[in-house]
C-alpha positions as CSV (number, residue, x, y, z in Angstrom):
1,X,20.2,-26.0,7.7
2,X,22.3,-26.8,10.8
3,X,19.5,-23.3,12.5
4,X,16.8,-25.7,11.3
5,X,17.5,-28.5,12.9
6,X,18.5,-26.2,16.0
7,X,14.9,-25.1,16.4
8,X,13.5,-28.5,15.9
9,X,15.4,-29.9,18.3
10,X,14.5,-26.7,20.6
11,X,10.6,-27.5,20.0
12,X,10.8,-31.5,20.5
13,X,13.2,-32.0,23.5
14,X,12.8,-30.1,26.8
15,X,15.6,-31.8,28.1
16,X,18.5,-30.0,25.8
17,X,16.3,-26.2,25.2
18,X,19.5,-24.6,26.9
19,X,22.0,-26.2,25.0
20,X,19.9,-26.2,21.5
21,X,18.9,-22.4,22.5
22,X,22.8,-21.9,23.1
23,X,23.8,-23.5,19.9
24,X,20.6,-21.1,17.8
25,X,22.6,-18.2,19.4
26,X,25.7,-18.9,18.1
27,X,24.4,-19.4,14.6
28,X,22.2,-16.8,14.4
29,X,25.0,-14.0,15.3
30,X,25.1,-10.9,17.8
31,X,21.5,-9.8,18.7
32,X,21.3,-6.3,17.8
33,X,18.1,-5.0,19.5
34,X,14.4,-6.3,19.5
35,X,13.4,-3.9,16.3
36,X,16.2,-5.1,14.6
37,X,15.8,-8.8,14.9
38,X,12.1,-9.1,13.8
39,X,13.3,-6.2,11.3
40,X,15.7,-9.0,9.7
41,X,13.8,-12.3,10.7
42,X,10.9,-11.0,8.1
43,X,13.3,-9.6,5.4
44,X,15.3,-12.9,5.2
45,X,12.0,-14.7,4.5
46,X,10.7,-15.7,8.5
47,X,7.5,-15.6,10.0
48,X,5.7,-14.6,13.0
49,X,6.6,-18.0,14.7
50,X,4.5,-21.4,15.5
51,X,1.9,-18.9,18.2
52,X,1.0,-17.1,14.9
53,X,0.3,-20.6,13.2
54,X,-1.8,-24.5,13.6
55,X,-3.7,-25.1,17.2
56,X,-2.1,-22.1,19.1
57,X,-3.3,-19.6,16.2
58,X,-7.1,-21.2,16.3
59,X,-7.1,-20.7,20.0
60,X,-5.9,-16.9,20.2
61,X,-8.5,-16.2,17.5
62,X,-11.3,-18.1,19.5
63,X,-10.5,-16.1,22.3
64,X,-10.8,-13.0,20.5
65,X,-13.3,-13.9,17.9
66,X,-15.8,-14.5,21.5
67,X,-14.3,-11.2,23.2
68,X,-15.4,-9.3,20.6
69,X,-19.1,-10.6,19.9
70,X,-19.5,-10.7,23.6
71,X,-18.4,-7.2,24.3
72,X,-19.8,-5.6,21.0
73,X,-16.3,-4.4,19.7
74,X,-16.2,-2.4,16.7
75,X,-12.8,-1.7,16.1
76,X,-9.5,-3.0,16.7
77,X,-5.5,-2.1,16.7
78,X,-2.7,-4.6,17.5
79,X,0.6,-3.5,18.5
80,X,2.4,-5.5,16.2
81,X,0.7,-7.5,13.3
82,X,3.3,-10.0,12.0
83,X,2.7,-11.7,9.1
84,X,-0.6,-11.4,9.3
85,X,-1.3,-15.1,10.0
86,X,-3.0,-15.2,13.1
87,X,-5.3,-11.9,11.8
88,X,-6.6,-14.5,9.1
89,X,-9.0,-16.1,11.9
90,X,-10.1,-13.0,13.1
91,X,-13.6,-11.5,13.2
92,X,-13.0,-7.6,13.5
93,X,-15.6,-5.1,12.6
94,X,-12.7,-2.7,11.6
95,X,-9.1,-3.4,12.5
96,X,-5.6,-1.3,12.3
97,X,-2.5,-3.3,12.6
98,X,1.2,-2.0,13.1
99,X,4.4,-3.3,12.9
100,X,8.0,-2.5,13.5
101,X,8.8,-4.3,9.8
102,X,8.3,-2.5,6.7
103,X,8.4,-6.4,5.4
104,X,5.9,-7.8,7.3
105,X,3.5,-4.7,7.2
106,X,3.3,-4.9,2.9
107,X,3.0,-8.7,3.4
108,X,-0.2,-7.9,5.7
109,X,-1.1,-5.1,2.8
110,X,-0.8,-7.8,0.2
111,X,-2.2,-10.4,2.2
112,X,-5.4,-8.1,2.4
113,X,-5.8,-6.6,-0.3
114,X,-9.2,-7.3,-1.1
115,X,-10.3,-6.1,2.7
116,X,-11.8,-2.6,3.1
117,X,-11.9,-3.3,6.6
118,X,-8.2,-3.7,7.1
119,X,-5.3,-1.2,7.1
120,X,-1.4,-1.5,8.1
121,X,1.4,0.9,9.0
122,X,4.4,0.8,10.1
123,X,4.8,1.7,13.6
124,X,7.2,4.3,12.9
125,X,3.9,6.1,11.6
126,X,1.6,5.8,13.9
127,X,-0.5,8.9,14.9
128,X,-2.7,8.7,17.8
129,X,-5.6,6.3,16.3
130,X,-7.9,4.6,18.7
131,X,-10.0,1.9,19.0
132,X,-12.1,-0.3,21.4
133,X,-9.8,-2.8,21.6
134,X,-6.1,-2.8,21.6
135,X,-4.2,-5.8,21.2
136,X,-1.0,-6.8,22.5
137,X,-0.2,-11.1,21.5
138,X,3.2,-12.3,21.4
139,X,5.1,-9.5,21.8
140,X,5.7,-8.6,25.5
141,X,8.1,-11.4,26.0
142,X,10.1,-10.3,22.6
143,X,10.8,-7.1,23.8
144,X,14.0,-7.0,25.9
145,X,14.9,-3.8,26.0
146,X,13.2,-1.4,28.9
147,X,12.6,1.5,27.2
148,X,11.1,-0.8,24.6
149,X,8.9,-2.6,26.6
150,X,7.5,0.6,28.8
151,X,6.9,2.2,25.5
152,X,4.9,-0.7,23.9
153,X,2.9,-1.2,26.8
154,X,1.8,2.7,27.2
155,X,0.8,2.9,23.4
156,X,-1.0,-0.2,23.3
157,X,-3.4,0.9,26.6
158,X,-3.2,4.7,25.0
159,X,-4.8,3.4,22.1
160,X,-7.8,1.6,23.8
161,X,-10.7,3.3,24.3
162,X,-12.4,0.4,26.0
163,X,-10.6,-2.9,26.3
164,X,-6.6,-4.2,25.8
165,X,-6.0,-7.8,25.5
166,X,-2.5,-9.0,26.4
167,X,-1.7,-12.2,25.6
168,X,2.0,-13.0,27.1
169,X,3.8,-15.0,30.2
170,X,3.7,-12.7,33.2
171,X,7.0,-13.1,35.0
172,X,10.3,-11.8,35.1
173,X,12.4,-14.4,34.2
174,X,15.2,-14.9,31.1
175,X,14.3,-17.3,28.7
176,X,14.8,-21.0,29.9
177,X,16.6,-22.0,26.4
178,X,19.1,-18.4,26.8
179,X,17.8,-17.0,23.2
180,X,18.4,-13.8,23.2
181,X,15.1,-12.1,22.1
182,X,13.2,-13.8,23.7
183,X,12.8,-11.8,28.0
184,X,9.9,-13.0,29.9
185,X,8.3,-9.8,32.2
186,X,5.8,-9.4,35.0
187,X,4.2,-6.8,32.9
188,X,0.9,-6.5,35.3
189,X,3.0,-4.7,38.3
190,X,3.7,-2.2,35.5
191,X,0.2,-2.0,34.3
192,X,-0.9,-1.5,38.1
193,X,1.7,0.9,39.1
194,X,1.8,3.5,35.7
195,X,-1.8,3.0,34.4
196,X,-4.3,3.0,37.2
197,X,-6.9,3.9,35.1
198,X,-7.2,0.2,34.1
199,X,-8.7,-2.5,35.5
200,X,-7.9,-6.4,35.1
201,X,-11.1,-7.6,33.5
202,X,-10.3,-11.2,34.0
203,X,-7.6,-13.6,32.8
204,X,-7.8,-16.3,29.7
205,X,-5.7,-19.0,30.8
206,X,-3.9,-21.6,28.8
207,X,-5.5,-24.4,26.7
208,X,-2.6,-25.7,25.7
209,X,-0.1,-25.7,28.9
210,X,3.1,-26.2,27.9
211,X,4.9,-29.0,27.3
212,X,8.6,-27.9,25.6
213,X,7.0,-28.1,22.4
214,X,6.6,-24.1,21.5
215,X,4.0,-25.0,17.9
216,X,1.5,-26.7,20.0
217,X,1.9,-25.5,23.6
218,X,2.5,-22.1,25.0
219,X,3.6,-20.5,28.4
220,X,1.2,-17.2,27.7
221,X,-2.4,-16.5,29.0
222,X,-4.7,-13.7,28.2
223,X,-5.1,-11.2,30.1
224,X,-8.2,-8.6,29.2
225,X,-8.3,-4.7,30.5
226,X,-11.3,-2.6,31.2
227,X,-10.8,1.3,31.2
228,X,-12.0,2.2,34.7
């Protein structure tokens, strides 16, 4: 209860996000590594958070839903699926998603069931598959460890054989409220310096600038890749 009213507070007052975020810290206990937290956050029942869900989740997937009738996409991976919520608005000829949660990945299998078009693995598994577009949303920003981050970055551009679509903040900065997964990074100097073979298509900025309240406002843009 007293983590509940922690986040709400978090979401609905700007003015005290460092001392609720201090407060969620304590109650939620050591943070043990990026895998492991979204590893535990879906096995004790959590979701993919309020960018996965209501206005935030609508705008993502109109976004996407455009890019890919625009640019005639026919297939698509994401670098960690969630839930599955926000894939519900999506419009994807073929689609792969991954995830570092055996939880979340047989909620996504269960969730889809019915949908030929629609496969899941855990990322442990992954073997080299491709596709036009390679999506990276929401995920950047959780991933606090170096290694983790480099490593995410170069299998979600080594798995595009056409586009990638990042949506995250882009600068280097910890996270205003001190939670500890949560490590905002400049991620296009490392786009520019180790994959040069990519270009910066153009950039999707926010529709919903943000206000402290993280369900309906967000810090992230979009950022879409071209393979030179």
């Amino acid at each position: 209860m007293l983590v509940d009213i922690t986040k709400r507070v978090l979401r609905r007052s700007p003015t005290l996000t460092r001392f609720a975020g201090a407060v969620y810290k304590m109650l939620s206990g050591p943070f043990k590594g990026s895998e492991t937290y979204w590893s535990e956050r879906y096995r004790k029942g959590g979701n993919s958070g309020p960018g996965s869900y209501s206005a935030l989740a609508e705008f993502k997937a109109s976004v996407l839903n455009g890019f890919v009738a625009e640019q005639g996409v026919a297939s698509v991976i994401e670098f960690g699926c969630g839930d599955g919520n926000q894939l519900t608005l999506g419009k994807y000829p073929r689609y792969l998603g991954l995830d570092v949660s055996d939880v979340a990945v047989e909620r996504c299998r269960q969730r889809f069931a019915s949908d030929s078009t629609k496969s899941f693995k855990l990322l442990g598994d992954y073997s080299g598959e491709k596709a036009d577009l390679a999506l990276s949303l929401d995920v950047i920003y959780h991933l606090v460890e170096d290694q983790v981050f480099e490593r995410h970055l170069l299998a979600v551009f080594g798995a595009a054989t056409r586009f990638v679509a990042v949506y995250s903040t882009n600068v280097d900065a910890p996270d205003d409220a001190g939670l500890a997964h949560v490590r905002h990074r400049h991620f296009t100097d490392f786009v520019e310096r180790r994959l040069p073979e990519w270009k910066l298509l153009r950039v999707e900025h926010k529709a919903r600038p943000y206000t402290g309240d993280i369900a309906t406002s967000s810090l992230a843009d979009f950022y879409f890749y071209e393979r030179k």
